[in-house]
C-alpha positions in Angstrom: -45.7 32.5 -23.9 -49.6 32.2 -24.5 -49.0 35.6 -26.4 -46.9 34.5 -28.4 -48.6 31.3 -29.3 -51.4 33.3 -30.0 -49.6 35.3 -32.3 -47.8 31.9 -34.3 -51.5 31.5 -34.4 -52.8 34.3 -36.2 -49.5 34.3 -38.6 -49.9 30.8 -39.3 -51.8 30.7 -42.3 -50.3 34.0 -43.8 -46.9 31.9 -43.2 -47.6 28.7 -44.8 -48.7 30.8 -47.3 -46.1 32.3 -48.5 -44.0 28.4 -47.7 -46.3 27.2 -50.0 -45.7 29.7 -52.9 -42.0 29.8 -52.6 -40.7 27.4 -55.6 -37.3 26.2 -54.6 -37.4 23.2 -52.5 -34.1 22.9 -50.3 -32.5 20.8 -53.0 -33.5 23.4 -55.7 -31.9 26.4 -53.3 -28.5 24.3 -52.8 -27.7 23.4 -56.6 -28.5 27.0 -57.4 -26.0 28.1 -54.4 -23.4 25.7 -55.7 -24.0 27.1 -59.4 -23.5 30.8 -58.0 -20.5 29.9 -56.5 -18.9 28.2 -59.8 -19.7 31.1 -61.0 -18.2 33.9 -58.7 -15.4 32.0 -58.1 -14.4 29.3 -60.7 -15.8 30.8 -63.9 -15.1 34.7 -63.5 -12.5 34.6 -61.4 -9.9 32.3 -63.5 -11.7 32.5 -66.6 -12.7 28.6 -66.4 -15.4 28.5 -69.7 -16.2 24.7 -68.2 -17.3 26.4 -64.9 -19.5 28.8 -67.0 -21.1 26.5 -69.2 -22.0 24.5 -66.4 -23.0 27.1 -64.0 -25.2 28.9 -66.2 -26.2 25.3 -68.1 -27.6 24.6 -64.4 -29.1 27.9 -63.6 -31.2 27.6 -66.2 -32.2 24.0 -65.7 -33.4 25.1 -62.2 -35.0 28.3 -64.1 -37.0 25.8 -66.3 -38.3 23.6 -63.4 -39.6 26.6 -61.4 -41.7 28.0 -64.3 -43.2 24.8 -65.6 -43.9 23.4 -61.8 -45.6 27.3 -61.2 -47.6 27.5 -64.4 -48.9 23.6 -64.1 -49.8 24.7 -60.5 -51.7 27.8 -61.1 -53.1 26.4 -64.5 -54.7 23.4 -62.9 -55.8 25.6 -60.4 -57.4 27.5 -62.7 -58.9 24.7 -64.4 -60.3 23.3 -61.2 -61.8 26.3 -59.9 -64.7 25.9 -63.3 -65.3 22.6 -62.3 -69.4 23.1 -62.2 -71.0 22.3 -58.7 -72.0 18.9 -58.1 -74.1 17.3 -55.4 -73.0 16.3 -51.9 -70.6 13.2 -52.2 -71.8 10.2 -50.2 -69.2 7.5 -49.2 -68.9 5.2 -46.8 -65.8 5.2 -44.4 -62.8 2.7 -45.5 -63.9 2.3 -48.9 -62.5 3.8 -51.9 -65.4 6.1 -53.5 -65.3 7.5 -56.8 -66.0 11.6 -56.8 -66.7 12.3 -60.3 -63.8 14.7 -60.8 -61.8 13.9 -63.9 -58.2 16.2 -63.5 -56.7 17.3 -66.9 -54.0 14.0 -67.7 -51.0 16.8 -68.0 -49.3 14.5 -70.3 -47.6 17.0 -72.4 -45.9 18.6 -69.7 -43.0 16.4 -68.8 -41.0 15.7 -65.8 -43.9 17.0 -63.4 -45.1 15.3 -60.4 -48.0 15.8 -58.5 -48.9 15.1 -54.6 -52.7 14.5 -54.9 -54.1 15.4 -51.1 -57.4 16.3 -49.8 -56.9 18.9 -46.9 -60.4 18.9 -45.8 -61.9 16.8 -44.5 -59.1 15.6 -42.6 -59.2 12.2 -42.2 -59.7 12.0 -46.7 -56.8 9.7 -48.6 -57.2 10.6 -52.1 -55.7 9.1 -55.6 -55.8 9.9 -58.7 -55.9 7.3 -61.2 -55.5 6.5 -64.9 -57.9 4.4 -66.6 -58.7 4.6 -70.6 -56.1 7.3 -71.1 -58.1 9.8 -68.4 -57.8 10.5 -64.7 -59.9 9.6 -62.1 -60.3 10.9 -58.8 -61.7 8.9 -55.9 -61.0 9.7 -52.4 -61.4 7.4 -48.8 -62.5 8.4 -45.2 -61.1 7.3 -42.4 -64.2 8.8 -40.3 -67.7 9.2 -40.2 -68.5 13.2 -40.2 -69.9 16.0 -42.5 -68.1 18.9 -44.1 -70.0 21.6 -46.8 -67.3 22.4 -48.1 -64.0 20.2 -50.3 -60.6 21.9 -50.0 -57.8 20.0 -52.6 -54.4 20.5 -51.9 -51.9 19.4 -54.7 -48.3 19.6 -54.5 -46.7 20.3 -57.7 -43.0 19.6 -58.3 -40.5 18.1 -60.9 -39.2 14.4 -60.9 -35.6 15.8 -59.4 -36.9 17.9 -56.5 -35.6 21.0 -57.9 -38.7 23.1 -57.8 -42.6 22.7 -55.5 -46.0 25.0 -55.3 -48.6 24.1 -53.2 -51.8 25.5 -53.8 -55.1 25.1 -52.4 -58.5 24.6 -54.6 -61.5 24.6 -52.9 -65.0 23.4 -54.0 -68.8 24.1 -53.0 -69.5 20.6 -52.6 -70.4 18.8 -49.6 -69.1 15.3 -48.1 -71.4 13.1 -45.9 -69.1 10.2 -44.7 -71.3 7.1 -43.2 -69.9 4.4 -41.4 -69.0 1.4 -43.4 -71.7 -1.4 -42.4 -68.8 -4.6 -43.1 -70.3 -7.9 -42.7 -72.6 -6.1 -40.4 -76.0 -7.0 -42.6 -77.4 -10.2 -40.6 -77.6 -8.7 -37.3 -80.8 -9.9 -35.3 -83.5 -7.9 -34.1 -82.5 -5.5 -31.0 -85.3 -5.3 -29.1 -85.0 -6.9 -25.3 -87.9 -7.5 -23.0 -89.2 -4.6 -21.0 -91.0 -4.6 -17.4 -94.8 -4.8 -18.0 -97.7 -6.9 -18.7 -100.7 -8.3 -17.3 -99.9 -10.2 -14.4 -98.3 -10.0 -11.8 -97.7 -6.4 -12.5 -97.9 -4.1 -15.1 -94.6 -2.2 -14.1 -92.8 -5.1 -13.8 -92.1 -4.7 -10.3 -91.6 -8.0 -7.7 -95.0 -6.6 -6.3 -96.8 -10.3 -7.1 -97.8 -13.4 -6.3 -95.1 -15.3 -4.9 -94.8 -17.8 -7.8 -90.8 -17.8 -8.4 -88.2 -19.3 -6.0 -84.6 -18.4 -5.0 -82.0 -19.7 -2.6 -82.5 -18.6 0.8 -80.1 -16.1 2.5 -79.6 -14.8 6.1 -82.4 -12.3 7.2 -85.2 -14.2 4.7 -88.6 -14.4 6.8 -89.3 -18.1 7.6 -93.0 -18.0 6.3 -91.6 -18.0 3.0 -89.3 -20.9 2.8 -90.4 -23.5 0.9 -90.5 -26.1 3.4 -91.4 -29.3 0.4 -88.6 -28.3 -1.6 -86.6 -28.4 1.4 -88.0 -32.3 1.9 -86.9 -33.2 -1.6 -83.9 -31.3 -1.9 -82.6 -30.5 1.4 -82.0 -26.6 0.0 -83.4 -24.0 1.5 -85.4 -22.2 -1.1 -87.8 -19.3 -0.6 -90.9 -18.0 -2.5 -90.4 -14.4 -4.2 -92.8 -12.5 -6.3 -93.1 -12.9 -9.8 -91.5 -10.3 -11.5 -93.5 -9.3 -15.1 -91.4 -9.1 -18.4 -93.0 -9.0 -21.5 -91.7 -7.9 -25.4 -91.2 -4.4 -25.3 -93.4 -2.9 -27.8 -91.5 0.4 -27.9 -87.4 0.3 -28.7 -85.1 3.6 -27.3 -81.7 3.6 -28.8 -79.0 5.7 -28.3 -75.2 5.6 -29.7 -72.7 6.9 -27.5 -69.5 8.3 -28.9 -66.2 7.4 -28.0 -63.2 6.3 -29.1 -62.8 3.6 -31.7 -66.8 3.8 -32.2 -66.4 3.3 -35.4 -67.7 -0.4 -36.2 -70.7 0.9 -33.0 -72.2 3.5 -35.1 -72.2 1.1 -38.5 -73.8 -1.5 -36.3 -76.7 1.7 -35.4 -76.7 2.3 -38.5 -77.7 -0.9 -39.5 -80.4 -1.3 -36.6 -82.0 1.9 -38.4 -82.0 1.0 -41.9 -83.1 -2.4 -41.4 -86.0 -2.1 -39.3 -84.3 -3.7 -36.6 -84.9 -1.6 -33.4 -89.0 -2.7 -34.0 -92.1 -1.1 -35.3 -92.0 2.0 -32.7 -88.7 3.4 -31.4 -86.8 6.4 -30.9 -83.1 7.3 -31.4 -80.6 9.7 -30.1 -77.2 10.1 -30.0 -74.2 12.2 -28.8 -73.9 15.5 -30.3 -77.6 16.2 -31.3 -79.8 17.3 -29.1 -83.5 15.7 -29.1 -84.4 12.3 -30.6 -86.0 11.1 -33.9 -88.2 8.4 -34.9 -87.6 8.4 -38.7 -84.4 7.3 -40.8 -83.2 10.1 -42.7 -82.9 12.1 -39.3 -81.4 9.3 -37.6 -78.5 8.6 -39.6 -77.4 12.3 -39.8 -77.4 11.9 -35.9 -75.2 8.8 -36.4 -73.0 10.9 -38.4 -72.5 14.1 -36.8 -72.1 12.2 -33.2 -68.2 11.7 -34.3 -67.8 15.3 -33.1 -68.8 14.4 -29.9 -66.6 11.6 -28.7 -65.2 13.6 -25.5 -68.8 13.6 -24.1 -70.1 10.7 -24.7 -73.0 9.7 -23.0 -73.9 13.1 -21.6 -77.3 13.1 -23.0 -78.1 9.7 -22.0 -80.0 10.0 -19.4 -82.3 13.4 -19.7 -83.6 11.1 -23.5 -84.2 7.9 -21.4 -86.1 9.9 -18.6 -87.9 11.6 -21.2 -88.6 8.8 -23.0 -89.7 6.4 -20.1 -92.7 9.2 -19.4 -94.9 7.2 -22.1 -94.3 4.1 -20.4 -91.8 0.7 -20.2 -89.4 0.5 -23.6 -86.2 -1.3 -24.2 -83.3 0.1 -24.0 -80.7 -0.4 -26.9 -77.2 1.0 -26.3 -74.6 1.2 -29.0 -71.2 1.8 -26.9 -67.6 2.2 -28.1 -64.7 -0.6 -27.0 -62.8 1.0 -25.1 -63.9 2.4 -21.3 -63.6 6.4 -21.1 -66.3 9.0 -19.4 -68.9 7.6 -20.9 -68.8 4.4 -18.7 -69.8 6.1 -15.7 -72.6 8.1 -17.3 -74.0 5.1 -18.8 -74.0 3.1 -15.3 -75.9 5.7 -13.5 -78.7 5.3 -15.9 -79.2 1.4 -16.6 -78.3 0.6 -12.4 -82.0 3.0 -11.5 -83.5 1.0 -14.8 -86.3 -1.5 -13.7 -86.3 -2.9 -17.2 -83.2 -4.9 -19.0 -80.9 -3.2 -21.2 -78.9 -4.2 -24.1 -75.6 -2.8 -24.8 -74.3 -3.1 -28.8 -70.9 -2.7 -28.9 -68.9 -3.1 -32.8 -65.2 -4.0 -32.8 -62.8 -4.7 -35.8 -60.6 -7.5 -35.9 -59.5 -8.5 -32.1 -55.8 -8.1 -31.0 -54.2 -8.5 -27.7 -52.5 -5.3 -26.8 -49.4 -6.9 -25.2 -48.5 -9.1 -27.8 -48.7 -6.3 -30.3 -46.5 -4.5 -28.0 -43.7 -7.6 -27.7 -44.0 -7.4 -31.6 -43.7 -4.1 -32.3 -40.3 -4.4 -34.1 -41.6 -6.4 -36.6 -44.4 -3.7 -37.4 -41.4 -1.2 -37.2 -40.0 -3.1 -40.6 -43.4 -3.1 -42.7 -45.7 0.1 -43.1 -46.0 3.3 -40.8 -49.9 3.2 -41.4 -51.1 3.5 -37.9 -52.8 0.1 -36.6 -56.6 -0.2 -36.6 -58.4 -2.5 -35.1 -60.1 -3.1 -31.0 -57.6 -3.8 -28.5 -59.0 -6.5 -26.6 -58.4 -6.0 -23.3 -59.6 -2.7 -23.5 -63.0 -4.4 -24.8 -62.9 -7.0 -21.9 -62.9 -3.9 -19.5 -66.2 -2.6 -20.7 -67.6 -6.1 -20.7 -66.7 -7.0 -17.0 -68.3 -3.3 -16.0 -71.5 -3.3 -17.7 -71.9 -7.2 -16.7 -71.0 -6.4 -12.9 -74.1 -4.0 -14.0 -76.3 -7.1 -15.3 -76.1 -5.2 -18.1 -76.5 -8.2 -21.7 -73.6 -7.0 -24.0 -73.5 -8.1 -27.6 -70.2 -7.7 -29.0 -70.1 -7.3 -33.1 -67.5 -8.3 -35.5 -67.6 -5.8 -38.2 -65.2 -7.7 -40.5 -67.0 -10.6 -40.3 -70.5 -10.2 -39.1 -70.1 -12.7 -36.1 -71.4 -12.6 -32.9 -68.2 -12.6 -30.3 -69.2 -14.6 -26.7 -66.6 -14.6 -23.9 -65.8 -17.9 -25.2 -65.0 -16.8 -28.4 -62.7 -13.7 -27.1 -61.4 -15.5 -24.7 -60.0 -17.9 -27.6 -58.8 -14.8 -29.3 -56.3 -14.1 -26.2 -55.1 -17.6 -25.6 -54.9 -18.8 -29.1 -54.6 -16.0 -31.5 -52.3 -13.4 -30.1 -52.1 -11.2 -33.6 -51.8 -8.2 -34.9 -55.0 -6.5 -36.7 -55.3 -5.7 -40.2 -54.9 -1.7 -40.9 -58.1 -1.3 -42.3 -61.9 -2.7 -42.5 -62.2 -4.2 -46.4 -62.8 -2.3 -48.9 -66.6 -2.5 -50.2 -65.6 -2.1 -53.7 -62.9 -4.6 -53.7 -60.3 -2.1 -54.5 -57.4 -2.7 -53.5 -55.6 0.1 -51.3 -52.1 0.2 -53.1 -53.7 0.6 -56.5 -53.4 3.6 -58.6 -50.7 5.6 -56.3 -51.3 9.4 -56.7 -47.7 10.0 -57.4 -46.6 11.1 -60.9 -50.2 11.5 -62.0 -48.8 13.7 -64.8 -46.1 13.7 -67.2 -43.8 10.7 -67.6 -43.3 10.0 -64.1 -47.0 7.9 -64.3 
């Protein structure tokens, strides 16, 4: 079997190929099946000149549609293939983006339809659109990522299905996808206090004076109860050292892929941009090894971790060891929503952390996955787009762990830039039990069923 597969493999794309290339669609191959047979039978056999007219009047319909839908495919091929190179396309994720390309309008060839797709990158929606008489293409990402390389793949066929060729036009262009930022643009500074300073000690170890005060618990020496507190109160209360915190002067940040990380690694990117992770710090991320301390470097590493999201974390923990050698620093997690591997590699490093650590985590708009499942049939009548958004118990998972952890967790509202306590989710599951919108808004304003790629030449516009 894994022959064989292996095989399918290696035939594949020879395969689709020649699938591609073949003009008759299904429809096409049956009206030309049913004209054959009028023919053999109807027209020849009892000399019906009805039958013939017909027959051969559809024959060369069909004829017709297969060589205008093959030479508009291979001439806009063609034409697309001199399109002169351009410079690496920069977009932001959920946002319509404008490429630059301007197709040929094809309006003299009529009846033709084309399928405008982007086959690489992947996760690329693209439309063509007509404004002042001209086409314009512009293209959205679903993901953050980084290809060198554009591959178009238009579907060309006739307004009655007869006839289809695919072909395949690549361009030496590249794509740098960064996450969209939302409403993410007020976020306040990152950096959390760190052990160290003058007094009691400059590690902040409970090494000093005993200054502070705590309830008293079974196996607490007696010398250290605080016996006029005890007179006032009548608690038990017992002297502990002073434990030193000051402002961390140095910021370590690292984004951890994983799924849904999306609206995480816009919030990073923000931090970055925006001089928010303080006047010296030092980023890493999942997928790159090393860490930067400039911004150029450290939003590529915030785009090229979204090829890493099955090992996230795994480099947490040699950077924060590394980084630790110089001295105290805050630590500044950006963490996906929903728990995976990465949970347990982040908890082995902040639990053997003297020093507090703040964990970032962006999330779209809140649903409850239950209710979303009790309503699925009425999402079965509206769009097949697949759902976006942070399923909320899956978020309260992570919260509950990395708080068992004394771990401070700032959850992020991409859509709206808000700031989302447990008071405020837990709202969101007793009073507002929706679904989530499909997709974070547009920057642009666009609107995403403008300007349908469908019928981008010919009549059918």
């Amino acid at each position: 079997m894994s022959r064989l597969r292996a095989l399918l493999a290696r035939a594949w794309p020879f395969l689709r190929r020649v699938v591609d290339l073949w003009p008759l669609t299904w429809l096409g191959a049956l009206v030309v099946a049913l004209a054959l047979a009028a023919l053999r039978w109807l027209a020849f056999a009892d000399l019906d000149l009805t039958a013939l007219v017909l027959g051969y009047g559809t024959l060369g319909v069909v004829l017709v549609a297969v060589v205008t839908v093959a030479a508009t495919a291979f001439g806009l091929r063609r034409r697309l293939r001199k399109v002169p190179a351009a410079p690496t396309l920069v977009v932001e994720t959920d946002a319509w983006t404008p490429t630059g390309l301007r197709p040929p309008s094809l309006g003299w060839v009529p009846l033709i339809r084309i399928d405008w797709r982007w086959r690489s990158p992947a996760s690329a929606d693209a439309q063509v659109l007509r404004r002042l008489g001209r086409l314009e293409e512009r293209v959205r990402v679903a993901e953050r990522g980084e290809t060198r390389e554009l591959v178009r793949r238009l579907l060309v066929g006739d307004v009655f299905g007869l006839a289809r060729v695919a072909v395949e036009v690549p361009e030496a262009r590249g794509l740098r996808a960064l996450p969209n930022l939302g409403a993410l643009g007020h976020l306040p500074a990152l950096a959390s206090p760190a052990g160290g300073g003058d007094l009691p000690h400059p590690l902040g170890l409970a090494e000093g004076d005993r200054v502070d005060m705590r309830r008293y618990v079974a196996g607490d020496p007696a010398r250290f109860i605080h016996w006029k507190v005890f007179g006032r109160t009548r608690r038990l209360m017992v002297r502990v050292p002073e434990r030193a915190l000051t402002r961390a002067h140095r910021t370590i940040a690292y984004l951890v892929a994983g799924p849904r990380d999306e609206p995480s690694a816009a919030a990073a990117r923000v931090a970055i941009e925006r001089g928010l992770l303080g006047a010296e710090w030092s980023f890493a991320a999942d997928g790159t090894p090393g860490a930067t301390s400039t911004v150029a470097d450290a939003i590529s590493r915030v785009v090229h971790s979204a090829g890493a999201r099955d090992e996230g974390a795994a480099g947490l923990a040699a950077f924060v060891e590394r980084a630790e050698r110089s001295g105290p620093a805050s630590l500044v997690l950006f963490a996906p929503p929903a728990p995976g591997a990465w949970l347990d590699r982040t908890l082995a490093v902040v639990r053997r952390r003297v020093a507090s650590t703040r964990v970032v985590i962006g999330v779209d708009a809140l649903y409850d996955g239950s209710a979303a499942d009790r309503r699925r049939w009425r999402w079965l009548l509206r769009s097949g787009a697949p759902v976006a958004g942070t399923e909320l118990g899956a978020l309260e998972r992570v919260c509950a762990v990395l708080g068992a952890a004394r771990v401070e967790v700032v959850v992020l509202e991409r859509p709206t830039g808000r700031v989302l306590g447990a008071p405020h989710r837990a709202a969101l599951r007793s009073d507002r039990l929706t679904a989530p919108p499909r997709t974070v808004p547009a920057r642009d304003g666009a609107r995403d069923d403008a300007g349908r790629s469908a019928g981008v030449g010919g009549r059918a516009a």
